[in-house]
C-alpha atoms as a printed R data frame, in Angstrom:
    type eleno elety resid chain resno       x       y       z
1   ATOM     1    CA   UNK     A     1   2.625  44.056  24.049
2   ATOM     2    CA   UNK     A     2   6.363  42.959  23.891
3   ATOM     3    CA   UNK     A     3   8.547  45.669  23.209
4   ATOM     4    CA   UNK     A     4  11.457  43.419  22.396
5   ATOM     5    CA   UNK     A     5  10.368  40.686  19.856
6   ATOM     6    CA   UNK     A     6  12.757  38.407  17.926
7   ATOM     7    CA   UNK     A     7  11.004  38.147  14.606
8   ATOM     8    CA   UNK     A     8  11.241  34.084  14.195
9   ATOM     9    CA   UNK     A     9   8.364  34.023  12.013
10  ATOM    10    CA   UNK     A    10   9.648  37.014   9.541
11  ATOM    11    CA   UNK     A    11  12.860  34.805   9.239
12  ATOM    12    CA   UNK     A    12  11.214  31.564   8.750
13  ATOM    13    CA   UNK     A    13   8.736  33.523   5.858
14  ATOM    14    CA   UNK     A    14  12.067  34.632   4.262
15  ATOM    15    CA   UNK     A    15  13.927  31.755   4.375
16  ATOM    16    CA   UNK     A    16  10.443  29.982   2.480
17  ATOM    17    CA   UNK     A    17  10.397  33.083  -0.172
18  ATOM    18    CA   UNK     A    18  14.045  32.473  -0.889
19  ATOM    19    CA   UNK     A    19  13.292  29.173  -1.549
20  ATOM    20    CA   UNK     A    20  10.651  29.388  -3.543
21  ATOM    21    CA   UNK     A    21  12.579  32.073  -5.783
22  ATOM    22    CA   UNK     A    22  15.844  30.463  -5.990
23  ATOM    23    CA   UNK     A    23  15.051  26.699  -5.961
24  ATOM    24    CA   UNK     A    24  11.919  25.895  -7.436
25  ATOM    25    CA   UNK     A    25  13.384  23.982 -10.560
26  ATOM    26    CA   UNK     A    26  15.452  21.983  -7.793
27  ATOM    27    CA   UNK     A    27  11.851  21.328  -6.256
28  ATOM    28    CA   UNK     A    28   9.833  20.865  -9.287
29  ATOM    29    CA   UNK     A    29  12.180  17.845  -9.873
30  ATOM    30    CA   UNK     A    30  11.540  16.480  -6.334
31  ATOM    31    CA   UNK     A    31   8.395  16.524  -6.645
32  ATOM    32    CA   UNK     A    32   8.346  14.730  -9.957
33  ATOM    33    CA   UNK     A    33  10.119  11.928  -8.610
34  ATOM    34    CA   UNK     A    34   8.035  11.677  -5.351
35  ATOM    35    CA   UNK     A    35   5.135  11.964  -7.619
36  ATOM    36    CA   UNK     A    36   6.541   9.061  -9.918
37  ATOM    37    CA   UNK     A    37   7.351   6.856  -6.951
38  ATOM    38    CA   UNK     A    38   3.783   6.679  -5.122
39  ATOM    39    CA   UNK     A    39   2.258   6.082  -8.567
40  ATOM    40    CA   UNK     A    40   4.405   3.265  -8.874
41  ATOM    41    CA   UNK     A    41   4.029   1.968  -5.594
42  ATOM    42    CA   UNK     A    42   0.199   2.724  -5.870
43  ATOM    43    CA   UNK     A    43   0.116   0.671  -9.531
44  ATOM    44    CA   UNK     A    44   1.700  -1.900  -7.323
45  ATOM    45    CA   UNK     A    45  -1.203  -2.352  -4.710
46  ATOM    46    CA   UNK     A    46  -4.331  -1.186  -6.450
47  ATOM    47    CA   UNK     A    47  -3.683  -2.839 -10.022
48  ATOM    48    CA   UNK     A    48  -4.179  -6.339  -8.709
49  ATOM    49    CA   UNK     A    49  -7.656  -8.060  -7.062
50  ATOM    50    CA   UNK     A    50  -7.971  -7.000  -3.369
51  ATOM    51    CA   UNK     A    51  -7.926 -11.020  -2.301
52  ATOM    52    CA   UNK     A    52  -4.557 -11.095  -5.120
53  ATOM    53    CA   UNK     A    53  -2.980  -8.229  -2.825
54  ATOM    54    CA   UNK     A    54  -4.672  -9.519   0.941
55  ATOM    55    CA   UNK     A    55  -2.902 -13.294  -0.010
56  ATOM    56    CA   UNK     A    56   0.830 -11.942  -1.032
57  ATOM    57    CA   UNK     A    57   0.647  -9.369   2.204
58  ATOM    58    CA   UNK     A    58  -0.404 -12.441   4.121
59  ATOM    59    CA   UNK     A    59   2.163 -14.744   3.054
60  ATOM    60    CA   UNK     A    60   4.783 -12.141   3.844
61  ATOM    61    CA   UNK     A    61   3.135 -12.585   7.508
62  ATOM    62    CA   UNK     A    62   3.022 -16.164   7.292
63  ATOM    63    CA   UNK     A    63   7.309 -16.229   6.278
64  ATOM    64    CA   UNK     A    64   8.485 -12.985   8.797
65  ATOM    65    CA   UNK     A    65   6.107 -14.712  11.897
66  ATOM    66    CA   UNK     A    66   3.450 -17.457  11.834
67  ATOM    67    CA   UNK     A    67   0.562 -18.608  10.483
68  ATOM    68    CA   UNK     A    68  -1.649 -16.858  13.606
69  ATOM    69    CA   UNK     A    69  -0.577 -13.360  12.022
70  ATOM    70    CA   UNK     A    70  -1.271 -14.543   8.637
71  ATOM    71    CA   UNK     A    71  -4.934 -15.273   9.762
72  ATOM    72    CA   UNK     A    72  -4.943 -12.231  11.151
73  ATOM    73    CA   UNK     A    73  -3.664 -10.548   8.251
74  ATOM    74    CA   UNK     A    74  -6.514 -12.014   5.953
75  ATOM    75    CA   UNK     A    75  -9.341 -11.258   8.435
76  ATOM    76    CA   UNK     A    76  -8.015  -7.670   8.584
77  ATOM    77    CA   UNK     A    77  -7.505  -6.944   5.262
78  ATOM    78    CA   UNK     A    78 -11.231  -8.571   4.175
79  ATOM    79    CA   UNK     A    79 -13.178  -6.189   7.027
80  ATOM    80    CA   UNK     A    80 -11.178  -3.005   5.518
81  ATOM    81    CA   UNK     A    81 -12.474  -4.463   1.970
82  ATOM    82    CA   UNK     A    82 -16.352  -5.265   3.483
83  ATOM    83    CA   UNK     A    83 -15.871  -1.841   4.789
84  ATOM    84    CA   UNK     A    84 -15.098   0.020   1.030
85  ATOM    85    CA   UNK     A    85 -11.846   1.450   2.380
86  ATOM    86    CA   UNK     A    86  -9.787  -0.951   0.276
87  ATOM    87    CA   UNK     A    87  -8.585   2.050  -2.331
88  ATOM    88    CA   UNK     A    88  -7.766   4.360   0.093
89  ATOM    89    CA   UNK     A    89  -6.062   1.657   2.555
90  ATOM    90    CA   UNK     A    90  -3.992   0.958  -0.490
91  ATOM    91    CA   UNK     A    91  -2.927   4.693  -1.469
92  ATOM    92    CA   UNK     A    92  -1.863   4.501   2.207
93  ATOM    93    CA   UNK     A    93  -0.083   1.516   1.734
94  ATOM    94    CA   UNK     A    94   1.712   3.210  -1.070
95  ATOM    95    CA   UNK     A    95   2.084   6.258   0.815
96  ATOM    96    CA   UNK     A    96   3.660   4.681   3.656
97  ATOM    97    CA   UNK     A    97   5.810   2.461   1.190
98  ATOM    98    CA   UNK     A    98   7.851   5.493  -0.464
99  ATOM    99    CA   UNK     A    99   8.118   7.732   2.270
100 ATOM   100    CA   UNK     A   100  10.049   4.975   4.699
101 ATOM   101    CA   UNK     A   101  11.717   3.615   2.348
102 ATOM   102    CA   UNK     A   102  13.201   7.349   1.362
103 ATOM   103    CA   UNK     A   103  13.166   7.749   5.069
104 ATOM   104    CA   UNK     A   104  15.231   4.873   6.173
105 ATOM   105    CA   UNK     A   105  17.837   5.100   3.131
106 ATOM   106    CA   UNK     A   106  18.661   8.988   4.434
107 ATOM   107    CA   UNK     A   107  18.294   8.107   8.629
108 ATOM   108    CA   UNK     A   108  20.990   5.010   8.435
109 ATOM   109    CA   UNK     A   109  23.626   6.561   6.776
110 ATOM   110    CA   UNK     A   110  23.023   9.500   9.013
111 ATOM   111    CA   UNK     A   111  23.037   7.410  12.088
112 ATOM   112    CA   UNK     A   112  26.099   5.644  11.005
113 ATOM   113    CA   UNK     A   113  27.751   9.063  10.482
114 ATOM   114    CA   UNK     A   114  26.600  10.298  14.237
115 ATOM   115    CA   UNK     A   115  28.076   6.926  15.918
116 ATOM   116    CA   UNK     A   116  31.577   7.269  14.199
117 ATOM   117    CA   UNK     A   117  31.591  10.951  14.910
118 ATOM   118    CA   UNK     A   118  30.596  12.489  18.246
119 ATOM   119    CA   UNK     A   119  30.658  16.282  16.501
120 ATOM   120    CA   UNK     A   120  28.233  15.101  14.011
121 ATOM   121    CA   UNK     A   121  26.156  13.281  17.060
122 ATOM   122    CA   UNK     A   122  26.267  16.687  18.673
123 ATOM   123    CA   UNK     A   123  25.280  18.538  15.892
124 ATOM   124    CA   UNK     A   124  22.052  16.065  14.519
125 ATOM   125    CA   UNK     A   125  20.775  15.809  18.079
126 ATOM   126    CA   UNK     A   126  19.103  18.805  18.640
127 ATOM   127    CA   UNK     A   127  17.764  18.695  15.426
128 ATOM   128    CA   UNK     A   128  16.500  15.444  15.830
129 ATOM   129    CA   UNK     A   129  14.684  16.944  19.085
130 ATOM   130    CA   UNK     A   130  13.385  19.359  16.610
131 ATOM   131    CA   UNK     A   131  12.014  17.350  14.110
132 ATOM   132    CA   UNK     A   132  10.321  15.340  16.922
133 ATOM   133    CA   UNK     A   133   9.174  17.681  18.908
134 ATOM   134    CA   UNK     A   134   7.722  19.890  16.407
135 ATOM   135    CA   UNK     A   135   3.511  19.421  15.939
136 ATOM   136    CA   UNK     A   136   3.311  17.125  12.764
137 ATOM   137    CA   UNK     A   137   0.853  20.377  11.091
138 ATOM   138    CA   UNK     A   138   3.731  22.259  11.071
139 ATOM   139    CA   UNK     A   139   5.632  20.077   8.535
140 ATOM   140    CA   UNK     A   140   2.801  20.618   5.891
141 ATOM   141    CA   UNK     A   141   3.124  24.723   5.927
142 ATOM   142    CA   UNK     A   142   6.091  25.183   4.373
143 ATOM   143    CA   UNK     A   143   5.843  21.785   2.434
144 ATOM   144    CA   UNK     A   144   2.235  22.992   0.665
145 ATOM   145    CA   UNK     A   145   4.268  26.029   0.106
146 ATOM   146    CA   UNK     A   146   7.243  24.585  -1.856
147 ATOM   147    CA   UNK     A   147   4.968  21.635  -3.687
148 ATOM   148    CA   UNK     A   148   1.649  22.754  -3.652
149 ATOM   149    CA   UNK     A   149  -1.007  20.442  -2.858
150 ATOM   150    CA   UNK     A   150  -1.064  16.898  -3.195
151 ATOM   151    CA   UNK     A   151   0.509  13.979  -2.725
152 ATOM   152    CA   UNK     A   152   4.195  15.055  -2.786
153 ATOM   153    CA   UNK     A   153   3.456  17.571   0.212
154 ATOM   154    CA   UNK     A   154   2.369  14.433   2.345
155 ATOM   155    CA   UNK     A   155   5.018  13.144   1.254
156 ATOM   156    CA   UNK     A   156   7.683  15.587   2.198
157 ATOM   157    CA   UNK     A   157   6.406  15.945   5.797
158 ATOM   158    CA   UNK     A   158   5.875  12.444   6.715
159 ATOM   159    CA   UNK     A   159   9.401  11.665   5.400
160 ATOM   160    CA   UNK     A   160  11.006  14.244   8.074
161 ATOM   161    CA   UNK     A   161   8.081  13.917  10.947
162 ATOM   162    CA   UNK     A   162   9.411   9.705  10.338
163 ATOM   163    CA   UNK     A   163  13.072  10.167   9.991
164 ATOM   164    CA   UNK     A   164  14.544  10.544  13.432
165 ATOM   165    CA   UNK     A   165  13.614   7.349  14.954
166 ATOM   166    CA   UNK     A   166  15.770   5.780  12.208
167 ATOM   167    CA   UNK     A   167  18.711   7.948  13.085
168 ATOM   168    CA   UNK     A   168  18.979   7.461  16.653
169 ATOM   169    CA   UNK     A   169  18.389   3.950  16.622
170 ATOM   170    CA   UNK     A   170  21.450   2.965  14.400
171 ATOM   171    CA   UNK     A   171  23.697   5.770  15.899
172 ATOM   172    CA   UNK     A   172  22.408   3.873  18.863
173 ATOM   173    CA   UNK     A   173  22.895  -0.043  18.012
174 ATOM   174    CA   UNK     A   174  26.301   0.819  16.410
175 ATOM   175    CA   UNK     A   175  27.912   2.247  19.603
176 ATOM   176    CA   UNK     A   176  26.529  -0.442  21.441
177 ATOM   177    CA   UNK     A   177  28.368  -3.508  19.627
178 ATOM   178    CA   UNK     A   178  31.359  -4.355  21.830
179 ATOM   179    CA   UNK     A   179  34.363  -2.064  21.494
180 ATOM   180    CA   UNK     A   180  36.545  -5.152  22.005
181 ATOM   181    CA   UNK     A   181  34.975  -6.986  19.478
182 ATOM   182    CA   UNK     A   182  35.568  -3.557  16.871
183 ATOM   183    CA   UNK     A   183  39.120  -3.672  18.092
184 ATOM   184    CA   UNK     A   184  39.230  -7.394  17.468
185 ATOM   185    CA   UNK     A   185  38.353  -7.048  13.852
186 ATOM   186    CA   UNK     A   186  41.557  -3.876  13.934
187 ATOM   187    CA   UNK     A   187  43.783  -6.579  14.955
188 ATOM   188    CA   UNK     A   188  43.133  -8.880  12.273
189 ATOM   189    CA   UNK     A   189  43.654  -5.802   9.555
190 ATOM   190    CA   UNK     A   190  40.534  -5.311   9.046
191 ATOM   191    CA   UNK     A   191  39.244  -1.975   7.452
192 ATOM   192    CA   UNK     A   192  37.149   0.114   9.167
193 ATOM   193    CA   UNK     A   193  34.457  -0.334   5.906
194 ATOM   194    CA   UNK     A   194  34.279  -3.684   6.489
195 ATOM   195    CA   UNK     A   195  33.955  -3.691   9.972
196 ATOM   196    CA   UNK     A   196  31.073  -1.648   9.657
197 ATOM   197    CA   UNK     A   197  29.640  -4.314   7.165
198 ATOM   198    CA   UNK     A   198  30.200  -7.270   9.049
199 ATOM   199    CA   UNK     A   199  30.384  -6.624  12.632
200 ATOM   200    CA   UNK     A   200  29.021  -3.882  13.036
201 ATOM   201    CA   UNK     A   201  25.956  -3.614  11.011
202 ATOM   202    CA   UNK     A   202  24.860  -6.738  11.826
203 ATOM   203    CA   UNK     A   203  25.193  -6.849  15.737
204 ATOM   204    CA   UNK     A   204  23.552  -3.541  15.462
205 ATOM   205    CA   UNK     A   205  20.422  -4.874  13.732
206 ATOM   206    CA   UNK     A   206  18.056  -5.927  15.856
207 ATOM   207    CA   UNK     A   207  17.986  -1.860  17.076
208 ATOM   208    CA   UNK     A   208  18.148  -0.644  13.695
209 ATOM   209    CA   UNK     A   209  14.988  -2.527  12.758
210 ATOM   210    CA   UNK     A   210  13.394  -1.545  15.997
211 ATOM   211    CA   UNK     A   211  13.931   2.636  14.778
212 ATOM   212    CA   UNK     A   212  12.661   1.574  11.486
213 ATOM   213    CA   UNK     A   213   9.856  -0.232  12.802
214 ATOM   214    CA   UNK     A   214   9.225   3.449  14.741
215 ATOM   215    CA   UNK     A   215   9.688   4.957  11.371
216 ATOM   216    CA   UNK     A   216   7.113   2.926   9.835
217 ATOM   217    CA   UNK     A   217   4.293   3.856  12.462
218 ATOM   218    CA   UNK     A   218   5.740   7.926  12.520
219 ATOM   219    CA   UNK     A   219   4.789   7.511   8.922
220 ATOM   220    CA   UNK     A   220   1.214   6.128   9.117
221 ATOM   221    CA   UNK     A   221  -0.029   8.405  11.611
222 ATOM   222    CA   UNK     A   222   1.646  11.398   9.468
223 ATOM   223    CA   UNK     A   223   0.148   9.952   6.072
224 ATOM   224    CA   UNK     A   224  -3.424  10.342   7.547
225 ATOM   225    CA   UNK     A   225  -2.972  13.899   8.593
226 ATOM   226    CA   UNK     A   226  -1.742  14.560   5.452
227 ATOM   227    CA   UNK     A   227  -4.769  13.617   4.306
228 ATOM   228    CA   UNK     A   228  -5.780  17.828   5.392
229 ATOM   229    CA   UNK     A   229  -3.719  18.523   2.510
230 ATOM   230    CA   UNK     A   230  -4.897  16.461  -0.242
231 ATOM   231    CA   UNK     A   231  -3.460  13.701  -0.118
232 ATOM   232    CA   UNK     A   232  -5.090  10.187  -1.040
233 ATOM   233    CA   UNK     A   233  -5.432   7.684   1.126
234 ATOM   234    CA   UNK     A   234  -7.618   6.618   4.050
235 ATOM   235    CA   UNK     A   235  -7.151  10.906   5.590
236 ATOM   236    CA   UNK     A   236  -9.303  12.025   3.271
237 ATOM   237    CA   UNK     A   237 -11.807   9.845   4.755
238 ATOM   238    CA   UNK     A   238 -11.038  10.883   8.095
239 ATOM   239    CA   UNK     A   239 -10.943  14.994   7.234
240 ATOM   240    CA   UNK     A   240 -14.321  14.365   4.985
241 ATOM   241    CA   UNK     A   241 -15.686  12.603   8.706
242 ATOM   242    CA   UNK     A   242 -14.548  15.834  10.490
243 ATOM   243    CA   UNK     A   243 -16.089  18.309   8.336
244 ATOM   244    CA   UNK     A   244 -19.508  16.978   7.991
245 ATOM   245    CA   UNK     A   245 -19.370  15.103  11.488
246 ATOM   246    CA   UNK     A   246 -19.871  11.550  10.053
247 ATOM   247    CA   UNK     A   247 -19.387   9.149  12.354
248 ATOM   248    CA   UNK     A   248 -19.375   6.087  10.937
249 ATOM   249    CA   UNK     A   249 -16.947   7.233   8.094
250 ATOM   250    CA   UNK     A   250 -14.944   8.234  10.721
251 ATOM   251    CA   UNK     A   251 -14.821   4.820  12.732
252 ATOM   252    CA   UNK     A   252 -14.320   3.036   9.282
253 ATOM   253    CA   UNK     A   253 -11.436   4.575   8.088
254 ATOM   254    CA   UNK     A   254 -10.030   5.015  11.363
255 ATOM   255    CA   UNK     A   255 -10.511   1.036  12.133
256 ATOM   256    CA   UNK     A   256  -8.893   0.365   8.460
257 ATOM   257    CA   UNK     A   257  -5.860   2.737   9.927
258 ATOM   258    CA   UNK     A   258  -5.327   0.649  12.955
259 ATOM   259    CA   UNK     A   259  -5.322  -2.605  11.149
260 ATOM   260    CA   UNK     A   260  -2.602  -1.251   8.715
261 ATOM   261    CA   UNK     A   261  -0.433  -0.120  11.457
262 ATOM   262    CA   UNK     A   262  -0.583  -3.526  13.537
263 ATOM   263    CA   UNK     A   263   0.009  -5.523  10.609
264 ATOM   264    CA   UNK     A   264   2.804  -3.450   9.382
265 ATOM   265    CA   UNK     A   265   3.878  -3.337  13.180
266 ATOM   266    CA   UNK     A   266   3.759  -7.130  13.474
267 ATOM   267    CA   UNK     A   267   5.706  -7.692  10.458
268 ATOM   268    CA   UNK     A   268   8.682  -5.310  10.709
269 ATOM   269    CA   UNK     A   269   9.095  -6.360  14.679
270 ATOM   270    CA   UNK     A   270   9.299  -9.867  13.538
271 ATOM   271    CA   UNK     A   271  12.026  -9.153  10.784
272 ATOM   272    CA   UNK     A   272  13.821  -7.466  13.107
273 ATOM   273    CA   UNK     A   273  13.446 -10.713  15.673
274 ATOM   274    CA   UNK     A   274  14.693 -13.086  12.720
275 ATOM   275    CA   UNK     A   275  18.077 -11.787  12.524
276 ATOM   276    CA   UNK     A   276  20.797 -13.742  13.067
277 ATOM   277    CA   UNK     A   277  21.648 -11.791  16.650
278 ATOM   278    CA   UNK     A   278  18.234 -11.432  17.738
279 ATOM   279    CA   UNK     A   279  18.214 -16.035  17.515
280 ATOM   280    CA   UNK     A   280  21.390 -16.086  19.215
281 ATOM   281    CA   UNK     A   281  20.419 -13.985  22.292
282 ATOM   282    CA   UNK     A   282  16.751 -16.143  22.159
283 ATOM   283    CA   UNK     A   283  18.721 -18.902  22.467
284 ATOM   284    CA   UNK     A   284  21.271 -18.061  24.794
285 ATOM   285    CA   UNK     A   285  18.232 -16.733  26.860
286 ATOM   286    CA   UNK     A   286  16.625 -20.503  26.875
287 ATOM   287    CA   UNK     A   287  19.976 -21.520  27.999
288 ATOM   288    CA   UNK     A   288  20.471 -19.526  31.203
């Protein structure tokens, strides 16, 4: 045995206590609003027919690519319906929904922050590394600890297992846009607000959607081990296949999983191809 042991996990176990004692209010509000926003979001997608739900998700394929992924989209969504995973693939749906979208609005403004700032950049890197690095079970300790379980749990880990793509990815398309075109916009008296609005932002956007397409996929594969927590959605499948070695649950759910995440793939990599920048370097491509 180690004589000389740095007690990691009797700091971590403190750090959790004081949380629990001093900031559960704090929490208990989090979680309400987590809770609120995947009901919503769940309303959104399970209220409506399945074929109401497969035809908008398939015209938002048919408008971000063509009508090949559209096809695709319907065929997709009727086998996870002919399969009887359509509930669950919705509560993922939902699941996925809220935690990007709470994902993406705190990883841009972060990654904005790191490319203006190289001490912030050093500082959120290694935690970055962290966040990745870590194994995703780990997020769901401390998260069943502070909300119990549920939903908001599932939440709460996917949301910081997903967020790192989403803040390198803009720290990284931001110091990428030409310093001489920045230092153009200086010289016409432009502020550095509005730089970041217009010439930054939007050079930088075919990389930003690229992290938040990585987001978006962090987030489904988190969602369905989240599942081990209670959380709805197509893990509960999965963990009910584990426990009582079911196979063909199993292969369902985990076939309705993989059609969510290349639709969902499909559709954010072809937003990020429509922008403005992304056509102009297409184009200048078929030139040369």
């Amino acid at each position: 045995m180690n004589d000389f042991r740095i007690p990691v996990g009797d700091w971590a176990d403190a750090a959790v206590d004081w949380l629990t004692s001093n900031l559960s209010g704090l929490f208990g509000v989090i979680a309400d609003v987590l809770r609120w926003l995947f009901e919503l979001a769940e309303l959104v997608f399970t209220t409506p027919p399945f074929w109401v739900v497969g035809l908008v998700l398939a015209a938002v394929a048919l408008l971000a690519k063509s009508w090949k992924l559209a096809l695709a989209t319907v065929v997709g969504l009727g086998l996870i319906f002919a399969m009887d995973q359509w509930d669950n693939a919705m509560a993922t749906v939902a699941l996925v929904v809220v935690a990007s979208l709470i994902a993406t609005v705190i990883a841009i403004p972060l990654g904005i922050w790191a490319a203006r700032s190289s001490g912030v950049s050093t500082v959120l890197r290694p935690v970055l590394d962290f966040m990745q690095t870590m194994p995703a079970f780990v997020y769901l300790l401390p998260a069943v600890i502070l909300f119990r379980v549920g939903v908001v749990p599932g939440i709460v880990a996917t949301i910081i297992f997903a967020m790192a793509p989403g803040v390198r990815f803009t720290e990284l398309g931001i110091r990428q846009v030409d310093r001489e075109v920045v230092e153009a916009g200086h010289a016409f008296g432009a502020t550095p607000g509005r730089i970041l609005r217009q010439v930054q932002l939007p050079l930088a956007l075919p990389t930003i959607m690229a992290g938040i397409n990585q987001l978006i996929m962090l987030s489904l594969s988190m969602v369905v081990i989240a599942g081990m927590v209670g959380a709805p959605g197509l893990g509960q499948p999965v963990v009910q296949s584990l426990q009582s070695v079911n196979i063909g649950l199993g292969a369902e759910a985990g076939l309705s999983v993989v059609i969510l995440a290349m639709y969902l793939d499909r559709v954010t990599a072809a937003l990020g191809d429509r922008a403005p920048v992304s056509r102009a370097l297409k184009v200048r491509a078929a030139e040369d």
